[in-house]
C-alpha positions in Angstrom: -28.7 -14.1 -11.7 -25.4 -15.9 -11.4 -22.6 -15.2 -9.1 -20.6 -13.5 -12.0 -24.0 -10.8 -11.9 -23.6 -9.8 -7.9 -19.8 -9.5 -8.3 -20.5 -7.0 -11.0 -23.1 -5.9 -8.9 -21.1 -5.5 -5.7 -18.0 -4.1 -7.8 -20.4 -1.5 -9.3 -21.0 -0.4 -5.5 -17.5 0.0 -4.4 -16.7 2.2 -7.1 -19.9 4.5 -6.5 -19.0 4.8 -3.1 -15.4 5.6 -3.4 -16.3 7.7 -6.5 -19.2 9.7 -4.5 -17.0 10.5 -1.4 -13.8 10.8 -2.2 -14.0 14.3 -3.5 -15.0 15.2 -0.4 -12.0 13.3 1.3 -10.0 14.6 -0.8 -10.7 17.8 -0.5 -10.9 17.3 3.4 -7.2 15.4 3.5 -5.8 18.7 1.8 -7.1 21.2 3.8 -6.3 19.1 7.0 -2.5 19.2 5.4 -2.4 22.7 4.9 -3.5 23.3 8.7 -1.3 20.9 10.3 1.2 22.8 8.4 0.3 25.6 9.2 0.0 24.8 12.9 3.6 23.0 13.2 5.4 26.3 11.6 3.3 29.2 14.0 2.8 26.3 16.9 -0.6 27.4 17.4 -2.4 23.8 18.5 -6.6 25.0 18.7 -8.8 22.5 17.7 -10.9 24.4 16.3 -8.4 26.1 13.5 -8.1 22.2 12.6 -11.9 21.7 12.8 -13.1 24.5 10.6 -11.6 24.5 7.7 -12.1 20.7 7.1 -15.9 21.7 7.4 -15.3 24.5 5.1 -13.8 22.1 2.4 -16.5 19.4 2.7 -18.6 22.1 2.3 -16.9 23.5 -0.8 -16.6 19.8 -2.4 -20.1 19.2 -1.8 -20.9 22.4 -3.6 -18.2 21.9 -6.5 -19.0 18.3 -6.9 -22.5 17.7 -6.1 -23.6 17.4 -9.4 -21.3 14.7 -10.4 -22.6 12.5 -6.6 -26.0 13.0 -7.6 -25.4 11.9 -11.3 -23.4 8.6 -10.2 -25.8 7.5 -7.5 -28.8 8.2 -9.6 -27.3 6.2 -12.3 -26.3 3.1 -9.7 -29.8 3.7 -8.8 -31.5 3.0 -11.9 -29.1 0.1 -12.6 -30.1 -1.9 -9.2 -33.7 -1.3 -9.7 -33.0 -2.6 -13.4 -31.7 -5.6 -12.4 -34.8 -6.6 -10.5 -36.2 -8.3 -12.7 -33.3 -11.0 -13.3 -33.3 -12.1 -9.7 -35.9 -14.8 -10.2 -34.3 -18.3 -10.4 -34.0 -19.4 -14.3 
């Protein structure tokens, strides 16, 4: 492997990472908005009514987009272990 191989490599692994969590962040960013919100206009300020429906939408992301995580890190999977074979020096 040449260095031009573990950039693609390493490039390959940023975007599975930011591909596989940011549903979840997303998801978690809005429903934080929507709280906040909510909080600043009835000036209720419990943690907890910030707390639980961030768990809620992880929760809900992880359900909604599980499939897709599993698919992408399965596939990142089978493309490290398939590149085994060219780390032996030429």
């Amino acid at each position: 492997m040449n260095i031009d191989d573990y950039l693609h490599l390493g490039q390959v692994a940023i975007e599975t990472a930011l591909y596989t969590c940011a549903p979840i962040l997303v998801l978690g960013l809005i429903a934080g908005f929507v709280v906040s919100v909510f909080q600043a206009a009835t000036q209720i300020n419990d943690p907890a009514l910030a707390f639980i429906p961030k768990i809620g939408a992880a929760i809900a992301g992880m359900l909604l987009f599980g499939h897709f995580m599993i698919n992408r890190i399965a596939s990142f999977t089978v493309f490290v272990i398939s590149q085994i074979g060219n780390l032996a020096p030429h």
